[in-house]
C-alpha positions in Angstrom: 0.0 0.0 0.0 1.7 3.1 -0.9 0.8 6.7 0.1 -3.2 7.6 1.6 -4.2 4.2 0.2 -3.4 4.8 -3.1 -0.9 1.9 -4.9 2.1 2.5 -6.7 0.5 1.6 -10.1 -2.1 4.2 -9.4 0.6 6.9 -8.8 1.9 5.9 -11.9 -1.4 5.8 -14.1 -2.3 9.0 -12.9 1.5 11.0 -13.7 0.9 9.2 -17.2 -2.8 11.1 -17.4 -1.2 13.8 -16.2 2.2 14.3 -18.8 -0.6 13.4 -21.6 -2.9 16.6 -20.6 -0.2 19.2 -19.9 2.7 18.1 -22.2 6.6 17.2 -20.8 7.3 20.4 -21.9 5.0 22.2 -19.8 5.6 20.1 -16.9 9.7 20.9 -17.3 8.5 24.2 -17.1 6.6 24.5 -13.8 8.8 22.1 -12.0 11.6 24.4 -12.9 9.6 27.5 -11.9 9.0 25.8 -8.5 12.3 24.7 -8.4 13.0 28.6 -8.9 10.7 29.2 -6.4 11.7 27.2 -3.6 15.8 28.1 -4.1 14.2 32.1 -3.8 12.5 31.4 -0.9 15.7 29.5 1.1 18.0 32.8 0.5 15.4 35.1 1.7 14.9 33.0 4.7 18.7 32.7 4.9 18.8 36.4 4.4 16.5 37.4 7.2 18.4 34.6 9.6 21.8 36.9 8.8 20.2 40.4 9.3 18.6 39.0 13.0 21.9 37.3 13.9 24.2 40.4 12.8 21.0 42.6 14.9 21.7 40.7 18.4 25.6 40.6 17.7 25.2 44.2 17.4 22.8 44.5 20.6 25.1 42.4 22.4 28.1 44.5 21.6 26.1 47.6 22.3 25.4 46.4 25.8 28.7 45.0 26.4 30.2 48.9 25.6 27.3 50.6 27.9 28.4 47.8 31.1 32.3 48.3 30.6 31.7 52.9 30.0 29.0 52.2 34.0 32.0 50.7 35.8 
């Protein structure tokens, strides 16, 4: 039994109704937009981790200069 009850043979059947409908060619297509898609979205959550860890090394820095100018 493969995934949600459905059998390997019907996974296939289906991709074969499937790349008859749309064409290979369109189907290249969007799985390299998503593809696209999904790399995009990895740097700009990359991205955003940077900017909040460069943000708290600054804070941190910040706070360590305020405690060392109090004593």
């Amino acid at each position: 039994m493969g995934i949600g009850g459905i059998s390997i043979w019907q996974l296939l059947i289906i991709l074969l109704i499937v790349a008859l409908i749309f064409g290979t060619k369109k189907l290249r297509g969007i799985g390299g937009d998503l593809g696209g898609a999904v790399k995009g979205f990895k740097k700009a959550i990359n991205e955003d981790a940077d900017e909040k860890s460069e943000e708290s090394e600054s804070d941190s820095e910040q706070t360590e200069t305020s405690n060392s100018e109090e004593k």
